[in-house]
C-alpha positions as CSV (number, residue, x, y, z in Angstrom):
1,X,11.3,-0.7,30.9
2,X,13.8,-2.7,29.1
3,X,12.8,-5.8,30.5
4,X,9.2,-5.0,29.2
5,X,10.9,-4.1,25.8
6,X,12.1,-7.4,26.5
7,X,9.2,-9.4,26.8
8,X,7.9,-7.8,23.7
9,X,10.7,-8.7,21.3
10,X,10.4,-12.3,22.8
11,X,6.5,-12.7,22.3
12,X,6.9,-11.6,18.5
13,X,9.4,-14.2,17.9
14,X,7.2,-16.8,19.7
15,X,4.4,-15.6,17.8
16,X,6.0,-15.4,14.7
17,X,7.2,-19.0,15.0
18,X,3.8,-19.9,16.1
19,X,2.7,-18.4,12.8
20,X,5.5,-19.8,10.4
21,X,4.7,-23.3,12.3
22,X,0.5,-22.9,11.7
23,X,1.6,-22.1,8.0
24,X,4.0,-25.0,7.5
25,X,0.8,-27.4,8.9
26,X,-1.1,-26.0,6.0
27,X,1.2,-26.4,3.5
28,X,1.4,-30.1,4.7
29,X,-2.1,-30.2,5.1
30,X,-3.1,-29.2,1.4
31,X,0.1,-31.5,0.0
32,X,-1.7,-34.3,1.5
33,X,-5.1,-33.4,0.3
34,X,-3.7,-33.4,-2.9
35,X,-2.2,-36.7,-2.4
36,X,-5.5,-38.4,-1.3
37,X,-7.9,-36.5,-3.5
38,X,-10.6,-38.5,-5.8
39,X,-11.6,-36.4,-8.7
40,X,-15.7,-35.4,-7.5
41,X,-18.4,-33.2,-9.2
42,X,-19.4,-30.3,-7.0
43,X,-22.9,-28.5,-7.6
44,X,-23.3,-25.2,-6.6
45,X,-27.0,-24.0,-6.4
46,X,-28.1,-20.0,-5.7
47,X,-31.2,-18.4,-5.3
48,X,-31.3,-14.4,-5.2
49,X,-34.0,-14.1,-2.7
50,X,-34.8,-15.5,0.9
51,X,-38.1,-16.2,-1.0
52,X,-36.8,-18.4,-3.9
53,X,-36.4,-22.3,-2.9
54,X,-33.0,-24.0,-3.9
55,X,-35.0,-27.3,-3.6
56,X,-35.7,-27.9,-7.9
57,X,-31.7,-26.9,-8.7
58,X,-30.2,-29.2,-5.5
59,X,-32.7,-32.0,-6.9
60,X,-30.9,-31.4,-10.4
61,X,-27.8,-31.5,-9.5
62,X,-28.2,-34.4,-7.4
63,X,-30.0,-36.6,-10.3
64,X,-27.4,-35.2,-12.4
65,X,-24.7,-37.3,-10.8
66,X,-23.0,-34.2,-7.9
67,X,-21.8,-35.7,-5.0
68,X,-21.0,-32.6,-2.6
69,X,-23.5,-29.7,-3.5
70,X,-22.9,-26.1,-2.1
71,X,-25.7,-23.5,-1.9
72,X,-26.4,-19.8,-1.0
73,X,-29.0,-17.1,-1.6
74,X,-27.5,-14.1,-2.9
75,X,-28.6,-11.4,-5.5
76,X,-27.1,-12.2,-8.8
77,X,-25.4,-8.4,-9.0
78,X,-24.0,-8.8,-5.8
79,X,-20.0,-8.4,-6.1
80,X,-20.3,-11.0,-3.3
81,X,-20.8,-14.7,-3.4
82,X,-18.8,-16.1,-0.2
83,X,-19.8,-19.8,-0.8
84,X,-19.0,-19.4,-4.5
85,X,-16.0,-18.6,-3.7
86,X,-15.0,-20.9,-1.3
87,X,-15.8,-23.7,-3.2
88,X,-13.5,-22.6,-6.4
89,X,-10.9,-22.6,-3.9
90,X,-11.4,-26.2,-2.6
91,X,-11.3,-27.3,-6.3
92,X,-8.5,-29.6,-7.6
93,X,-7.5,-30.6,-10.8
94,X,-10.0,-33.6,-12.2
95,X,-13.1,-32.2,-10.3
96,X,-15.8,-30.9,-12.2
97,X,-18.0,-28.2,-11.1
98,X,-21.9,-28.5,-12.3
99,X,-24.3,-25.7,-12.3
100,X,-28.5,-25.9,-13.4
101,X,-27.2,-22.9,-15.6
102,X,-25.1,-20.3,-16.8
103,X,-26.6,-17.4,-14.4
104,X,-26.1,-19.6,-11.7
105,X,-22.4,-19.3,-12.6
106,X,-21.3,-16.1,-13.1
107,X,-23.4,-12.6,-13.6
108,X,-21.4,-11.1,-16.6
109,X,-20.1,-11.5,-19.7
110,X,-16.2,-11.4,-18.3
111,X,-16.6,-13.2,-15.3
112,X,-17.5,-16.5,-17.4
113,X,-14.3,-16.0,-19.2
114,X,-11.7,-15.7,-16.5
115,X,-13.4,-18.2,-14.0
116,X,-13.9,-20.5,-17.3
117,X,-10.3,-19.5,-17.9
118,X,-9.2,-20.2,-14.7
119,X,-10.5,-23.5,-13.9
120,X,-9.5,-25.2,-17.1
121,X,-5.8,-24.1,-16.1
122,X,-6.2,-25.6,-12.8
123,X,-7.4,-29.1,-15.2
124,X,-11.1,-28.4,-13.1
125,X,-14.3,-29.4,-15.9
126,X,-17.6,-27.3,-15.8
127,X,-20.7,-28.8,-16.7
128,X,-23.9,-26.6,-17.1
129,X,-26.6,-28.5,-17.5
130,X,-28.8,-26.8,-19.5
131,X,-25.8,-26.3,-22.3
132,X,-23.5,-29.1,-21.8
133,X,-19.5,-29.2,-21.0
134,X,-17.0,-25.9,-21.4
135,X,-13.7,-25.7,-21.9
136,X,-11.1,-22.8,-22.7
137,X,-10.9,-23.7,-26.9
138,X,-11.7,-20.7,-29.6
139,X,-15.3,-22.0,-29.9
140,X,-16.0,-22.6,-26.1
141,X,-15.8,-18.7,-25.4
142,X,-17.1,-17.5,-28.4
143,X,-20.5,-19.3,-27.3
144,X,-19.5,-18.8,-23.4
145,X,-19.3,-14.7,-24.6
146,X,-22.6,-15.0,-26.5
147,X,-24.8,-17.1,-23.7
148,X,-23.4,-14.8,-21.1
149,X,-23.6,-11.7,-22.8
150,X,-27.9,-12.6,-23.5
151,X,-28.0,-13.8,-19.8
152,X,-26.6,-10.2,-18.9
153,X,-29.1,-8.4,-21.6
154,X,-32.2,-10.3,-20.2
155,X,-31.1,-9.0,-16.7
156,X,-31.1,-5.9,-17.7
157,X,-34.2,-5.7,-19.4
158,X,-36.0,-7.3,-16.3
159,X,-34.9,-4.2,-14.7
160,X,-35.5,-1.7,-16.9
161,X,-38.9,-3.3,-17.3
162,X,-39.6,-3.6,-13.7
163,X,-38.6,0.4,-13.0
164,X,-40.6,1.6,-16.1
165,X,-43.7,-0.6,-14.5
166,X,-42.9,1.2,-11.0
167,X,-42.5,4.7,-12.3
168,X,-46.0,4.3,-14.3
169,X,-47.6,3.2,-11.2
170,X,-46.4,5.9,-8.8
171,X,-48.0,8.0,-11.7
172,X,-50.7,6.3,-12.6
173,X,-51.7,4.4,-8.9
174,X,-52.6,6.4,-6.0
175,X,-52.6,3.2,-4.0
176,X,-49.7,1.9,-5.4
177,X,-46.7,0.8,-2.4
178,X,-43.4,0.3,-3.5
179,X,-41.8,-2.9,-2.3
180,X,-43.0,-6.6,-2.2
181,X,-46.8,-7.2,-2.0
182,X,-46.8,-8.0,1.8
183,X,-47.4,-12.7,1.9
184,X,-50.0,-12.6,5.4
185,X,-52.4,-10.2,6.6
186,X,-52.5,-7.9,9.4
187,X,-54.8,-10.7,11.0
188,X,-52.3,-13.2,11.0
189,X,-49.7,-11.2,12.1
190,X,-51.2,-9.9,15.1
191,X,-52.5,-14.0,15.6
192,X,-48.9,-14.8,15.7
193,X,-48.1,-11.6,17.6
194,X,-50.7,-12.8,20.4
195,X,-48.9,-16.1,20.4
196,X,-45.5,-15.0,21.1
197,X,-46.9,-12.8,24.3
198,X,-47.9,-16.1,25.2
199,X,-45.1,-17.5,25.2
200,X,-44.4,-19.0,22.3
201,X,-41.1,-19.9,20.5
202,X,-40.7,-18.1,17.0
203,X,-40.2,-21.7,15.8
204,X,-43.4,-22.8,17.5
205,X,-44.9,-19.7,16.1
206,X,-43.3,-20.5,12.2
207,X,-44.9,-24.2,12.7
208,X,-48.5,-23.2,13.6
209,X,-48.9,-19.9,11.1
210,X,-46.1,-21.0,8.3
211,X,-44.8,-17.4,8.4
212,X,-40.9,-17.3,8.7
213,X,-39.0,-16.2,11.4
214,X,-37.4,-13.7,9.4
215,X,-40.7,-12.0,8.6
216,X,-41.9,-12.8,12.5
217,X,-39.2,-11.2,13.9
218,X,-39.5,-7.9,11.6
219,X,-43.3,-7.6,12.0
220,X,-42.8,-8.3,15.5
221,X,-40.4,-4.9,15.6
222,X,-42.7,-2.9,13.9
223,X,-45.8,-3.8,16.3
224,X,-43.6,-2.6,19.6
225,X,-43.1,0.3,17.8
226,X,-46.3,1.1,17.2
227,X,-47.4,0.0,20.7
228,X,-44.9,2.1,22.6
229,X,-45.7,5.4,20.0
């Protein structure tokens, strides 16, 4: 028992050195990155649905001078926004981070502020290109607080809108289905859902019918179901 107890103690220490060790590497690591780094503009392009291309704002950015260009799809009232964030972190002082525009960059009135805030502190530049540079002077946030605060309102009147136009609907539509009109028909769909009994891919299938794999492998769940009920 106390040799186990032992054993124990000893393989904290070793991983705790392990751990100090890993951690010193970093530090070193990052020191060095600082040492070698060459001031670059980042883009950062977002879409909030699967649906929505990225293509127009990465062809933007890219005519607009960015050199590395980072890109997700995620709702704008998500709290979440894991490339986003990653990328703030890899900034360094003299980089400049370029958006298409000011919803691309933050989703309220307060976040503009701090990450504005922030980023001029660390000496990083923001360029959206629809309104120009931003820095952390007087006049900066008093239009930063007005442009974000309409961006916000607009958002929330697309909603508001949408829901009233729903609610009337349900109302006044006895066919009406809430959700996203469905893109292909039941036709294609069970086309496609032949092809993959063949044999088929779900890439082949997305080549020869142009529906995603996404939507294939959905549809494709709901038709077992319906075959096995």
């Amino acid at each position: 028992m106390k040799k186990e107890s032992k054993n124990i103690k000893k393989n904290k220490i070793v991983d705790q050195f392990e751990f100090d060790e890993f951690q010193k590497w970093k530090i070193e690591k990052e020191k060095e990155r600082i040492k070698t780094h060459v001031p670059t503009i980042y883009g950062y392009a977002r879409v909030s649905t699967e649906e929505q291309h990225l293509e127009p704002q990465i062809k933007q950015l890219k005519n607009s001078g960015a050199k590395k260009i980072y890109q997700e799809k995620w709702t704008g009232t998500t709290t979440k926004r894991p490339i986003f964030e990653k990328l703030i972190s890899l900034l360094l002082s003299g980089d400049t981070l370029m958006v298409t525009k000011l919803d691309r960059f933050a989703r309220n009135t307060q976040e503009v502020l701090t990450t504005v805030e922030d980023l001029n502190k660390r000496g990083i530049k923001i360029n959206i290109l629809n309104m120009g540079y931003f820095d952390d002077s007087p006049n900066e946030k008093l239009m930063f607080t007005m442009f974000s605060a309409f961006a916000q309102f607009e958002r929330d009147l697309i909603v508001s809108r949408t829901q009233e136009g729903k609610a009337y609907a349900k109302k006044y539509d006895p066919h009406y289905k809430d959700g996203r009109p469905k893109k292909f028909t039941e036709e294609q769909v069970e086309l496609a859902w032949e092809l993959r009994k063949q044999g088929n891919t779900y890439k082949m299938i997305n080549r020869k019918t142009g529906i995603s794999i996404k939507t294939l492998q959905r549809r494709f769940n709901e038709l077992k179901l319906k075959d096995s009920e």
